[in-house]
C-alpha positions in Angstrom: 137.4 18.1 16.6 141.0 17.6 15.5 140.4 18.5 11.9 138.4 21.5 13.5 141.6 22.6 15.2 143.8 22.0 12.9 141.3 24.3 10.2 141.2 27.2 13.0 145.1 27.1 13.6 145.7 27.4 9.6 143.5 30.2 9.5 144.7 32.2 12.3 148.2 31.9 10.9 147.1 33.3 7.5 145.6 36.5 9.4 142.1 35.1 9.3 141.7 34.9 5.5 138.5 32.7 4.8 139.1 32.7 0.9 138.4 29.2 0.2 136.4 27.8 3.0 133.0 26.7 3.0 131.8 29.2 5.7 128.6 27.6 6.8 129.8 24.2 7.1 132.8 26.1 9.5 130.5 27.8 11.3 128.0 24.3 11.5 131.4 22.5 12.8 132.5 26.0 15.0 129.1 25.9 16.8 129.1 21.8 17.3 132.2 22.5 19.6 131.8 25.9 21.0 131.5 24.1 24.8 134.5 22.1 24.4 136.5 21.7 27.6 139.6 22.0 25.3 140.3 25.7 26.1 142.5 26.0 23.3 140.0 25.3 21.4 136.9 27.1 22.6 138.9 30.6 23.9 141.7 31.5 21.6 140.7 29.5 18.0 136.3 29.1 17.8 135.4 32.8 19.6 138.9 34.5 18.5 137.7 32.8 15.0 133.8 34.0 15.1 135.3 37.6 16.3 137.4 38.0 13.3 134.7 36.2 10.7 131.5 38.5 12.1 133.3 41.7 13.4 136.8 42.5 12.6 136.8 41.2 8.5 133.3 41.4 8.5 132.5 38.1 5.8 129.3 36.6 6.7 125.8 38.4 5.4 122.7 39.9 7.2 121.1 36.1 6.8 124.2 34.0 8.0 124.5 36.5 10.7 120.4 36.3 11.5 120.8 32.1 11.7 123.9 32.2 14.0 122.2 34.9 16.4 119.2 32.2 16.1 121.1 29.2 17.0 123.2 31.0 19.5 120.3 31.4 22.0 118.3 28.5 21.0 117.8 25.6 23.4 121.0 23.7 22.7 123.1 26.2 23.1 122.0 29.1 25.3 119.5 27.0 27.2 121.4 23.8 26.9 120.8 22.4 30.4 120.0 25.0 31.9 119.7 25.2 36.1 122.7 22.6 35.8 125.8 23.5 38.1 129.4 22.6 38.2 129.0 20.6 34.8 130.4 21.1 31.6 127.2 22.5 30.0 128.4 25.6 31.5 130.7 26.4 28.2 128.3 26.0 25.8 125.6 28.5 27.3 128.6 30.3 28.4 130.3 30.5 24.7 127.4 30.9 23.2 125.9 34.6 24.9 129.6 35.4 24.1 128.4 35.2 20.7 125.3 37.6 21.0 127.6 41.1 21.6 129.5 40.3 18.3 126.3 39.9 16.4 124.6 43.4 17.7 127.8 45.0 17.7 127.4 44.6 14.0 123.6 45.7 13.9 124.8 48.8 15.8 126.8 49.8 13.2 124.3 48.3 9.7 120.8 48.0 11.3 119.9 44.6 9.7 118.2 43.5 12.6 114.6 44.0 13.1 112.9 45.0 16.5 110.8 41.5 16.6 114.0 39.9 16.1 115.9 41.9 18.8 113.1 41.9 21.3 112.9 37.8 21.0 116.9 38.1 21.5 116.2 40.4 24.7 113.7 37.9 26.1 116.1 35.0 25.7 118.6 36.4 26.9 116.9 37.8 30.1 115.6 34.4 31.0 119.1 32.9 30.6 120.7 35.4 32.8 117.9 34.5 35.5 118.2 31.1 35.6 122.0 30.5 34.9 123.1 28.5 38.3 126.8 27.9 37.6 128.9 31.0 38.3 132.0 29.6 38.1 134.6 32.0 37.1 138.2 29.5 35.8 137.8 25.9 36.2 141.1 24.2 36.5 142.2 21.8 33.5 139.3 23.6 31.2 139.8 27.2 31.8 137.5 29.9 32.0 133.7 29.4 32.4 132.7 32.9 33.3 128.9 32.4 32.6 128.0 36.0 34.5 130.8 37.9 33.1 130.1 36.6 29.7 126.3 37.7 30.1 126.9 41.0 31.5 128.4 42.0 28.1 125.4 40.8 26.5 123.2 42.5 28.8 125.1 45.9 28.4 124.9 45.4 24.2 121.6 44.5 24.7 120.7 47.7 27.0 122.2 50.2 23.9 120.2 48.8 21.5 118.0 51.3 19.7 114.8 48.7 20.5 114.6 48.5 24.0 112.4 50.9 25.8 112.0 52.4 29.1 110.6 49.1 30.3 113.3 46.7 29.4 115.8 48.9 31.1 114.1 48.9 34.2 113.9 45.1 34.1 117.0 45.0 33.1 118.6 46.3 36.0 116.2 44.1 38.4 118.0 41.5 36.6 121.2 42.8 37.4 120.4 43.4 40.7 119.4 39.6 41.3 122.8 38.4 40.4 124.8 40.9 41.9 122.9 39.9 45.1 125.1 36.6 45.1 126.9 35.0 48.4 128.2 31.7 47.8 131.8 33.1 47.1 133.3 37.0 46.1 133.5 37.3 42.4 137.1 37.2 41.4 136.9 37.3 37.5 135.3 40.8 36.8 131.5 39.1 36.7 130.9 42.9 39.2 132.4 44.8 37.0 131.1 43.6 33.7 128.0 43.5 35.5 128.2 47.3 36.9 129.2 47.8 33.1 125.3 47.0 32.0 124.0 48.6 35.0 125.9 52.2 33.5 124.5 51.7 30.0 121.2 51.2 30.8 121.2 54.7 32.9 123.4 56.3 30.1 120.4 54.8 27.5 118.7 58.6 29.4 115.4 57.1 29.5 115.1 56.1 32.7 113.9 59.3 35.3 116.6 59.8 38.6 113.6 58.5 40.9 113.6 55.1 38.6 117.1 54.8 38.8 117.0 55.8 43.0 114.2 53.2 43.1 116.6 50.7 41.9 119.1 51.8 44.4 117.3 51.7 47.4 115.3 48.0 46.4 119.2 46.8 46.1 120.0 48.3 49.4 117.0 46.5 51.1 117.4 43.2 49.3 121.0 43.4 50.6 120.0 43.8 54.2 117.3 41.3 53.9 119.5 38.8 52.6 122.0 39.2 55.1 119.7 37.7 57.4 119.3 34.9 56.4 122.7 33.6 55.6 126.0 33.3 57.4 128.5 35.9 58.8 130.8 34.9 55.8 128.4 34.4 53.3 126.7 37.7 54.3 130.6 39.0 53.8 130.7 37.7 50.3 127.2 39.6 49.7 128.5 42.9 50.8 131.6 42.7 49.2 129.9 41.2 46.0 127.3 44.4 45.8 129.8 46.8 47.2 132.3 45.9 44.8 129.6 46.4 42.2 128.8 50.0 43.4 132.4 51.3 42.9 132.7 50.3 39.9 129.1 51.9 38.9 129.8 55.1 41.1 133.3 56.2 39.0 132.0 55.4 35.4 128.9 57.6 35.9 131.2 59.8 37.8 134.0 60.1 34.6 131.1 60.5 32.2 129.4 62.9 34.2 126.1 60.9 34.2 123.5 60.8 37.2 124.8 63.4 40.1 121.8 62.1 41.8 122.6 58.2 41.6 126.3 58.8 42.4 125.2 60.9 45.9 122.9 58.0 46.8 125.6 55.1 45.9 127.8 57.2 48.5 125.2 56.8 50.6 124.7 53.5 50.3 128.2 52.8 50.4 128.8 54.6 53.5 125.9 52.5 55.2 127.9 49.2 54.6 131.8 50.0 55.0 133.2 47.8 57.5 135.2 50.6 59.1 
């Protein structure tokens, strides 16, 4: 792990050159650590690292890029032990979807991808973001874990992508829906959002009819009042704010980009039904 470090912190200081590295062992040791509870480590050096080699100077080929996408969301990293909470699993599956937007920002740009290959990626990923338990946003003496907030930006890659149809979108925001819907705490570390985020590109995508998207709407408003139910007065504050929080954020970006008049008069609506005062 030191001689990791100590490789990272050389090539950050010579502006990310990788001239005379051995790129897939790198990668091979990069991956090994990317849940390391050294946040040094796994924020600023391993991702800042993997964001320069696969985005910024662009080095590694369709075929590197194809076997990290692999090994990102394969069971020892995306599903490493997954349904675990308030462990340190959480940075590998956490790191590792962090990885997935890099790699189809890239295929949005030079189409190397094929759609078996991105629809297998969308199913992954959609089953991670289901069953991902530990929300944690910073964990003190290890930094950030930000599982959701780190998904979200996946999801919302995932909803642009050329390959996904009418009916991923529409399962996509169910998904969305379900995490949103969360009352153990308020999100403080932009997981609503990054989460709203998705939510707008999959009704900017334009495939999905206003009734779909009103549909959505109104099954989030009843799942909200249901829930409330059936927890505490402060956890059923946690939920409003959580999904109210959410709604702002989705109302003004389809608002500024002129997208859904529809949507945005029923998200006043909804928002209306559950202000406090």
């Amino acid at each position: 792990m030191e001689e990791l470090k100590r490789q990272l912190v050389e090539i950050k200081k010579n502006d990310y050159k990788f001239t005379g590295y051995n790129l897939d062992k790198l990668i091979s040791e990069m991956l090994k650590n990317i849940g390391a509870t050294d946040s040094e480590l796994r924020d600023e050096l391993i991702y800042r690292t993997f964001g320069q080699m696969i985005v910024t100077k662009n080095v590694l080929n369709k075929n590197q890029l194809k076997q990290l996408l692999d090994i990102c969301v394969d069971d020892q990293h995306l599903f490493y032990r997954l349904g675990e909470s308030e462990t340190d699993s959480v940075f590998v599956r956490s790191f590792s979807v962090l990885i997935v937007p890099l790699i189809l920002n890239v295929d949005h740009r030079y189409s190397f991808l094929s759609e078996s290959e991105i629809k297998y990626v969308q199913k992954r990923l959609l089953a991670y973001v289901r069953n991902e338990k530990d929300l944690r946003g910073y964990v003190v003496g290890k930094g950030g874990a930000h599982a959701l907030a780190h998904a979200a930006d996946a999801l919302e890659d995932i909803a642009k992508h050329r390959y996904i149809e009418e009916d991923d979108l529409t399962e996509l925001l169910e998904i969305i829906s379900a995490k949103i819907l969360f009352s153990n705490s308020v999100f403080t570390h932009n997981e609503d959002e990054r989460l709203a985020l998705s939510a707008f590109s999959t009704i900017d995508r334009g495939l999905l009819s206003e009734q779909q998207i009103l549909n959505w709407l109104n099954k989030l408003k009843f799942q909200l009042d249901t829930q409330k139910k059936l927890v505490s007065d402060l956890n059923g504050l946690y939920l409003k704010l959580n999904v109210r929080n959410f709604l702002y954020t989705l109302y003004f970006r389809l608002l500024y980009n002129n997208v859904g008049t529809t949507p945005q008069k029923e998200i006043e609506k909804i928002l209306d039904s559950i202000r406090d005062f």
